[in-house]
NUDREN-95539 format. One record per residue: residue in one letter; x, y, z of N, C-alpha, C in turn. Coordinates in steps of 0.001 Angstrom, whole numbers, plus 500000, padded with zeros to 6 digits. Layout:
<pts>
AXYZXYZXYZ...
</pts>
This chain:
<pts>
X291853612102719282291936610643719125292106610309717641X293045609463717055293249608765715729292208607892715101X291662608685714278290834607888713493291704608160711947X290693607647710770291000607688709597290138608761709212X290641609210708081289647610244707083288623609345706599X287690610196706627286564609328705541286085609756704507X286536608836703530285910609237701995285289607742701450X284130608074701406283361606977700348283691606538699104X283542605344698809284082604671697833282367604346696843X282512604397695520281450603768694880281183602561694776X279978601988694797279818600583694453279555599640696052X280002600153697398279904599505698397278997599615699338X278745598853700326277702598884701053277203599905701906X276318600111702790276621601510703857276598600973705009X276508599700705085276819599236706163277365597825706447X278220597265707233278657595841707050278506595426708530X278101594004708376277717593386709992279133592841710164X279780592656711515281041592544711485280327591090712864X281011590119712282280852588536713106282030588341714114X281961588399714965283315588713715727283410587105716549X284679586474716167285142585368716254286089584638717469X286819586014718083287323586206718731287296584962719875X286267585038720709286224584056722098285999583215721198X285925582321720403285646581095720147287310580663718830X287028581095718118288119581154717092289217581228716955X289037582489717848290487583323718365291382582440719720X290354581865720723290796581467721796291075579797721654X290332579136720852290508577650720592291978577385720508X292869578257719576294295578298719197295344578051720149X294700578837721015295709579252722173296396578237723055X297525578407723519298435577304724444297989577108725854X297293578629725925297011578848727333296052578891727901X295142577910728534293797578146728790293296578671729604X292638580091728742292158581249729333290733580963730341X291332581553732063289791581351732796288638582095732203X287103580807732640286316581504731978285445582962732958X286466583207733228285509584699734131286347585266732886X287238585333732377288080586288731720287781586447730422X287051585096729933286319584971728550285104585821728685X284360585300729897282795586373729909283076587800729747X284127588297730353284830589326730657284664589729728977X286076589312728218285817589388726938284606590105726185X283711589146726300282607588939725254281940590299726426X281833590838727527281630591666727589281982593018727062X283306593065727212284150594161726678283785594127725520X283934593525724255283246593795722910282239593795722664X281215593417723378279416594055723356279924595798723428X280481595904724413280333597600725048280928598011723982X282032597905723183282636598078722113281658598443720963X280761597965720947279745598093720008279269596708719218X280317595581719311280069594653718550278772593791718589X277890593791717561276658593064718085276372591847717741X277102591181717335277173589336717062278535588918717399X278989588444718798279563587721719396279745586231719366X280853585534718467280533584052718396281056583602719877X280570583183720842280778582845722042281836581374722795X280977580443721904282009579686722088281300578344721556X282396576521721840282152575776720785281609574571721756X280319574185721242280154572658722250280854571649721846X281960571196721239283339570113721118282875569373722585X283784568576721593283999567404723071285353568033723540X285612568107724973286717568751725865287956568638725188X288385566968724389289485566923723898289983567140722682X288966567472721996289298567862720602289927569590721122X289093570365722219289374571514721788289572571841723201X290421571659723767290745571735725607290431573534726114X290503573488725033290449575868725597289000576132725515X287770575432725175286573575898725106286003574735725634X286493573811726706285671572473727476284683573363728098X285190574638728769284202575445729901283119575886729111X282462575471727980281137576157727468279868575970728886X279697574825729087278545574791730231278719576255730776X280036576412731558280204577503732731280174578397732443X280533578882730961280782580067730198279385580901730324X278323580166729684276819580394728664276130580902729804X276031580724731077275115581715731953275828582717732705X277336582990732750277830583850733010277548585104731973X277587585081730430277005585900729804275314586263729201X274399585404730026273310585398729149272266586849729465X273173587779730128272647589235729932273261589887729022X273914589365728033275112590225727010274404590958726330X274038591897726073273362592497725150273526592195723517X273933591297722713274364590740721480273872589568721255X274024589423720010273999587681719456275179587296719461X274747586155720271276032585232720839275304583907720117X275815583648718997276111582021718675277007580943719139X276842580100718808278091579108719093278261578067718475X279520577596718170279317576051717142279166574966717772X278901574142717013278187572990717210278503571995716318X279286570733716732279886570097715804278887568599715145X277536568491716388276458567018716172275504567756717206X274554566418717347273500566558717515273868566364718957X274918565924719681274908565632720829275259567534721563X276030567878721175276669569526720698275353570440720667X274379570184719729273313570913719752272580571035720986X272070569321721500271261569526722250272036570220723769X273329570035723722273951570667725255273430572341724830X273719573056723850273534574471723389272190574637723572X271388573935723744269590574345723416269677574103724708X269819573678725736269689573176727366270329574642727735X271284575322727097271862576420727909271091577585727111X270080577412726533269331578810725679269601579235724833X270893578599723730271401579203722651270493579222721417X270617580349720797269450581381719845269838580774718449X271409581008718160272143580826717168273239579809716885X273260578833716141274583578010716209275191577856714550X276167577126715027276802577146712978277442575704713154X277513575004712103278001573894712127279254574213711000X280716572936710948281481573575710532281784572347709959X281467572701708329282049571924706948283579572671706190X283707571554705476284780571842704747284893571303703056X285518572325702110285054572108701036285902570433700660X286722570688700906287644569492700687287946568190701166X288140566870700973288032565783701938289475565809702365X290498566708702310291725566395703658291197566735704448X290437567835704173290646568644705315288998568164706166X288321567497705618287435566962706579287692565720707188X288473565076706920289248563997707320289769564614708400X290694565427708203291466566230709384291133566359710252X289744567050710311289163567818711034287609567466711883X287208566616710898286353565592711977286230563909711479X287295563911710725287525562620710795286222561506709756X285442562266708644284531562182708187285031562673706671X284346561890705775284182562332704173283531563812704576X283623564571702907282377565330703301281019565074703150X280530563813702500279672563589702496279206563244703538X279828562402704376279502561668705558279318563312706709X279824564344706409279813565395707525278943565985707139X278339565981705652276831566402705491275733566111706060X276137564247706064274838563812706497275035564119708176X276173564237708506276285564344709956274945565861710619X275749566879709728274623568062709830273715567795709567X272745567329708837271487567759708554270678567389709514X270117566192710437269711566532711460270414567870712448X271181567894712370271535569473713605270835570348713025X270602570479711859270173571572711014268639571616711214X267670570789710676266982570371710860265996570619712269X266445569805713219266554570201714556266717571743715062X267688572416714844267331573778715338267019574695714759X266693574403713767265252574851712740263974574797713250X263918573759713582262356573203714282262439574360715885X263596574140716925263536575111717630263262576243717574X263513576959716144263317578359716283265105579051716337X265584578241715988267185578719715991267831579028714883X268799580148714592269193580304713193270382579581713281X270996578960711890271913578678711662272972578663710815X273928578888711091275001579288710087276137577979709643X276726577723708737276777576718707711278821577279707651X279160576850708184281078577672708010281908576686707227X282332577067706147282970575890704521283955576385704736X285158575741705319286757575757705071287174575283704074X288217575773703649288923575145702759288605575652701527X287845576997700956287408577615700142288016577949699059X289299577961699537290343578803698071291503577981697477X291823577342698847293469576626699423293217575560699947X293955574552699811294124573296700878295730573162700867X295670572407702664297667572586702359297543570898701821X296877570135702222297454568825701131296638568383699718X295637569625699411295242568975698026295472570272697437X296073571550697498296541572352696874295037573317696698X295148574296695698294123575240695232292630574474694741X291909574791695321290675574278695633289516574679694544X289180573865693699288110574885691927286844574925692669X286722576386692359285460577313692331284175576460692668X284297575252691438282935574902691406282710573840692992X284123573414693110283774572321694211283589573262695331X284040574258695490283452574860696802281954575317696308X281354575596695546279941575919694736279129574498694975X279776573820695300278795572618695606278426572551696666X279443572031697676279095571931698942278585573450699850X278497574777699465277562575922699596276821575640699629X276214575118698275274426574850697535274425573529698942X274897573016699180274284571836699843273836572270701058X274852573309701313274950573823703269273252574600702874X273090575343701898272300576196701769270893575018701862X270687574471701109269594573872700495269096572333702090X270331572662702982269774571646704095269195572412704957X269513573772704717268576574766705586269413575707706650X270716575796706067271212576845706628271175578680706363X270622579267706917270579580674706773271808581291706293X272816581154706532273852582177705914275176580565705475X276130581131704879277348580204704913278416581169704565X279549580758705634280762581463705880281616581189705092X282481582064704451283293581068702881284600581251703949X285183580410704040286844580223704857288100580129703993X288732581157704226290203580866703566291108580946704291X290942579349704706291848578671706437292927579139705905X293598579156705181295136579089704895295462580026704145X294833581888704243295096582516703872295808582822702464X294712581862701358295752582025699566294995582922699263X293574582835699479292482583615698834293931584915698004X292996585082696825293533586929696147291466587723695697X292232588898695558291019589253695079290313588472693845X290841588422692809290187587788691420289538586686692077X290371585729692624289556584225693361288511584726694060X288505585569694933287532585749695559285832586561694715X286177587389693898284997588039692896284874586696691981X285752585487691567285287584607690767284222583507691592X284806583443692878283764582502693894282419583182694003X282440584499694136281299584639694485280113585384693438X280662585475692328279994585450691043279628584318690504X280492582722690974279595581646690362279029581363691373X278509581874692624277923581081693588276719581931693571X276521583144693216275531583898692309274511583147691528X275650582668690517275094582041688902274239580196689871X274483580365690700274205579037691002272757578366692308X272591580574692424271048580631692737271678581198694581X272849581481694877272919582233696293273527583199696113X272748584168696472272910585517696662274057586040697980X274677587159697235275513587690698528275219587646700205X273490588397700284272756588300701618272736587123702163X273464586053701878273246584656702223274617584111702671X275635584992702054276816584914702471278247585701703558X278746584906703803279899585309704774281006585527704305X282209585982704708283502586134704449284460585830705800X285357584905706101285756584604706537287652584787705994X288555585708706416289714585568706081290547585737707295X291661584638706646293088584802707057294142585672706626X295418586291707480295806587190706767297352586122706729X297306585433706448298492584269705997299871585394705601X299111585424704074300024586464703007299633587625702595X298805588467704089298594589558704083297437589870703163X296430589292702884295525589430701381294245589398702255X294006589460703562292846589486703907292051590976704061X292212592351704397291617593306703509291225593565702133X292388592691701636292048593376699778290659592297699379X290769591078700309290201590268699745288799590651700306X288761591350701490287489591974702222286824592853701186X287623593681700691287057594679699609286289594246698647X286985592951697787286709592455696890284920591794697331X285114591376698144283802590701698631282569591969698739X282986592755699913282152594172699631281968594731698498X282709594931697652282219594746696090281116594258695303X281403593108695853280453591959695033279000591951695767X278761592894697016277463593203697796277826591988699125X278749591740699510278924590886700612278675592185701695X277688591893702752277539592510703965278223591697705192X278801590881705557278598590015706968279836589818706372X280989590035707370282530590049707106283140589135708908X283910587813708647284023587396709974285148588118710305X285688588141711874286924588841712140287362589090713358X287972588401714204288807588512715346289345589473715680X288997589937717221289705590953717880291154590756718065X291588591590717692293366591918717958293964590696716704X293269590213716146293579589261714901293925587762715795X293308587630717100293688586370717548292896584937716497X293719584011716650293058582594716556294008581979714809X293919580856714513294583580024713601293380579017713587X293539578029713439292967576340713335294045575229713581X293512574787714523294246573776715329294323572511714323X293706572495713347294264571447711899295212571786711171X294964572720710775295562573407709494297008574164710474X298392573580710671299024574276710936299783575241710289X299308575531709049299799576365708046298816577640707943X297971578224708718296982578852709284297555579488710325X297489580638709639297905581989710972296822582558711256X296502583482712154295389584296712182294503584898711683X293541585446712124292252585507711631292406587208711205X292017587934710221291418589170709999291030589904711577X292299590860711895291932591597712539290828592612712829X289766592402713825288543593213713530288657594499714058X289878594871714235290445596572713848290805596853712999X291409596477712583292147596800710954290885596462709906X289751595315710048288866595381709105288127596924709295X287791597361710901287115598593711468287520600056711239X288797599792710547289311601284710147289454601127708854X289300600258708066289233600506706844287428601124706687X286698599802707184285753600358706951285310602137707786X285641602254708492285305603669708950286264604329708057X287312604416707452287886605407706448286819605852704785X286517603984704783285590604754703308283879604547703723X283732605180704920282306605646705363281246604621705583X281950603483706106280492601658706103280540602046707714X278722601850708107278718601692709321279024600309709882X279583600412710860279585598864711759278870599424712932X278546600304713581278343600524714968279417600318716175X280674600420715870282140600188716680282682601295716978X283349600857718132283868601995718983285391601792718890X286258601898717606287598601398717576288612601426718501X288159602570719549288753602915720444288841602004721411X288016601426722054287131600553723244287779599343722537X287174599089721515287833597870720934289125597422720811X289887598109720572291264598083720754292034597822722060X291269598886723136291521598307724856291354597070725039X289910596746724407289891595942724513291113594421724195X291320594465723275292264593777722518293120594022723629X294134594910723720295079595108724407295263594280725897X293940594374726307293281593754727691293410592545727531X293016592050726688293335590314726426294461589401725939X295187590797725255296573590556725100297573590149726742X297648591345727246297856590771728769297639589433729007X296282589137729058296029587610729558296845586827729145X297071587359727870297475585922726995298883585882726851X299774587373727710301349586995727900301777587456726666X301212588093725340301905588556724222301126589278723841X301912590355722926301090591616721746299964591002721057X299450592213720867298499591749719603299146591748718114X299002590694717034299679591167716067298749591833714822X297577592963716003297081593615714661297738594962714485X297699595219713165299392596276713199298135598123713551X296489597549713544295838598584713784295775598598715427X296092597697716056295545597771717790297177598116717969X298021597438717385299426598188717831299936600012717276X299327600434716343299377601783716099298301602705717249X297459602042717253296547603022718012296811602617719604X297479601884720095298046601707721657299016602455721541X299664602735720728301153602783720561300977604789720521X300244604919720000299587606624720134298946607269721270X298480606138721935297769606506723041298720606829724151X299787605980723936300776606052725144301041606860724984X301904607680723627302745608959723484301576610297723664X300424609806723341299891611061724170299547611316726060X299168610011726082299622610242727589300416610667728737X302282610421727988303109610849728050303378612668727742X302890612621726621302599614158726271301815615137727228X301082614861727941299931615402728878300317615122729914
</pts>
């Protein structure tokens, strides 16, 4: 079976938590709305895979996001999954449906920039601050962790390249209302490495530590590994990343897909980081959902390693 060589690199972690985005992220995008036996299905297949934080899916109102209305039906079809299954949560009305179905973990979803919160929920960002902090608040008091997801981190497509410090603000804010981790987003795939070691060296200097942070990339212009590295570098553990590289943002139509979480899985298994993944399984996986969805995967790691499997099959 095709794996990579492994040689360790200095300076990096020994292990990276891999946030898998897939049913929620990956599937929101889509034209085609996938049944939810086929989603549970999913989020099964990548538990067995090894993946152990599953983002599951989004309490939206039906019409903002028509491919994830089925959360009710979804959430007790999987609640033997063996993983953390979070889910987003856009208000307090969102929360309380997620706490009625047993959810452990949720993330609410800011943006550094006001197009793109305009865009996207139709709110300043101030006004989407204050929107969170009761949600925050609230499933705090439950006993729920929560995660804090800042788009618009590097790039905006209508206010252009986005300064360091203004995404350094609204962090400190996500952080300081009481969110446990915050996801840095580079919806529109500009991020480069330098931007990325400069974000997260002043967000350092500004009292949050790596352990507090996420990585979230697009591979737009192909920069979402290098930019993975760069982050692992800087002591980033928790890397987000879609199976078979599905999902975009239904705002941002200048937003291609998400960081394939094969191609993040063989890099990291080449220079020796555990994830606990079964690249193999994972990849079927992918492949399996590709079907559903009527097209390839465009991760160029689930298409090399299908693409090997056949010719050995053939071979035998």
């Amino acid at each position: 079976m095709t794996l990579p060589m492994t040689i360790p690199a200095p300076g990096l972690p020994t292990r990276v938590r891999i946030h898998e985005v897939g049913p929620r992220d990956g599937l929101q995008n889509e034209k085609t709305l996938v049944p939810v036996a086929v989603k549970a299905e999913f989020i099964r297949r990548l538990a067995d895979a090894g993946l152990g934080t599953i983002e599951a899916t989004s309490f939206v109102r039906p019409e903002w996001v028509p491919q994830l209305a089925d959360a009710e039906q979804l959430m007790p079809l999987i609640d033997d999954v063996r993983a953390r299954l979070p889910v987003l949560v856009p208000n307090q009305r969102g929360l309380e449906r997620a706490l009625a179905l047993g959810a452990r973990e949720i993330a609410v979803f800011g943006s550094a920039t006001e197009s793109f919160a305009k865009a996207n929920l139709n709110r300043t960002v101030d006004d989407a601050l204050a929107m969170f902090e009761p949600v925050v608040t609230t499933a705090r008091e439950a006993g729920v962790t929560v995660r804090g997801y800042l788009s618009m981190c590097f790039g905006d497509p209508w206010e252009g390249p986005v300064p360091v410090s203004q995404t350094v603000s609204v962090s400190r804010r996500l952080i300081d209302m009481g969110c446990d981790e915050v996801s840095l987003g580079d919806t529109i795939g500009v991020a480069t490495p330098g931007h990325v070691r400069e974000l997260l060296a002043t967000l350092g200097e500004a009292g949050i530590p790596a352990d507090r942070l996420a990585v979230h990339f697009h591979d737009t212009y192909g920069q979402a590994l290098a930019n993975t590295l760069a982050a692992l570098q800087h002591g980033v553990t928790t890397v987000d990343a879609s199976a078979g590289g599905l999902g975009g943002c239904p705002y941002a139509k200048s937003a291609t897909g998400n960081l394939a979480t094969e191609d993040l899985v063989w890099m990291l298994d080449g220079l020796g980081i555990e994830t606990g993944i079964d690249i193999h399984r994972l990849t079927a996986t992918s492949v399996w959902m590709a079907r559903h969805l009527g097209r390839p995967s465009p991760s160029r790691t689930v298409r090399a390693l299908s693409q090997n499997s056949q010719t050995s099959q053939k071979e035998m």
